[in-house]
C-alpha positions in Angstrom: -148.3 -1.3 18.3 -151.9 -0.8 19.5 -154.8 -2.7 18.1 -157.2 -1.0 15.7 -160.9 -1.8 15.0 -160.7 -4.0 12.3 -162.8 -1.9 9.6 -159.9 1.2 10.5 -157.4 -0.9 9.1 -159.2 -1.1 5.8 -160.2 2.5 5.7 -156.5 3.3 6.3 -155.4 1.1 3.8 -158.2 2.8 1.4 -156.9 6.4 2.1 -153.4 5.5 1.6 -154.0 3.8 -2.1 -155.7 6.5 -3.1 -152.9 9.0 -2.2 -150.4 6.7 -4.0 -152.3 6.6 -7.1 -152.0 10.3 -7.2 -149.3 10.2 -6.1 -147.8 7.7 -9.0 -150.6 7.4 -11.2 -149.1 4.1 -13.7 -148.6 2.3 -10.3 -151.1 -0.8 -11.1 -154.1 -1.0 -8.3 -152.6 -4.9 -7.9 -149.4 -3.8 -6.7 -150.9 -1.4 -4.4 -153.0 -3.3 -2.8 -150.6 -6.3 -2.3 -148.1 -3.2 -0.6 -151.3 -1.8 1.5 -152.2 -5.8 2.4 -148.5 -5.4 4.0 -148.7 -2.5 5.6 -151.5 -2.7 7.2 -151.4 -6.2 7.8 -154.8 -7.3 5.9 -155.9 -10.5 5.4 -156.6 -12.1 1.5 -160.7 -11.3 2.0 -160.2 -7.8 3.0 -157.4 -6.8 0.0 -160.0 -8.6 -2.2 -162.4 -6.5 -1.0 -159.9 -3.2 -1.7 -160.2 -4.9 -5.1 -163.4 -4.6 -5.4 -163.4 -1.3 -3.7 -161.2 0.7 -6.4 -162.7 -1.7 -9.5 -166.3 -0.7 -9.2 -168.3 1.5 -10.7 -170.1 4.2 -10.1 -173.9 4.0 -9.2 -175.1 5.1 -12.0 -178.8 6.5 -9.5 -176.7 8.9 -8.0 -175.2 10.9 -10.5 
C-alpha cells in the first residue's frame, strides 16, 4: 500500500460518496461516511469534516 498525501485521502473519500449516493440514493450520508472513514482509513476529524462537507449549503453569492 503506498502512502497518499493526506488531503487525497479525503478527496477520494469525497468522490466515492458522492458516486454512492447516486448510486443508492436512500443510503443515509452517516452510513456513508462511517463506510468511506473505513475505507480510506480517515480519522474522526476528517469524517466530521465529510459531514460537514455534504451538510452545507450552498453560498448563496455565487449563484
Amino acid at each position: 500500500m503506498s502512502l497518499q498525501p493526506q488531503g487525497e485521502q479525503i478527496r477520494k473519500a469525497i468522490k466515492w460518496i458522492s458516486a454512492q449516493r447516486t448510486e443508492t440514493p436512500g443510503r443515509s450520508l452517516a452510513d456513508l461516511v462511517e463506510k468511506a472513514g473505513a475505507k480510506f482509513d480517515l480519522s474522526p476529524s476528517e469524517a466530521e469534516y465529510l459531514l460537514r462537507f455534504f451538510t452545507a449549503k450552498p453560498d448563496a453569492g455565487n449563484a
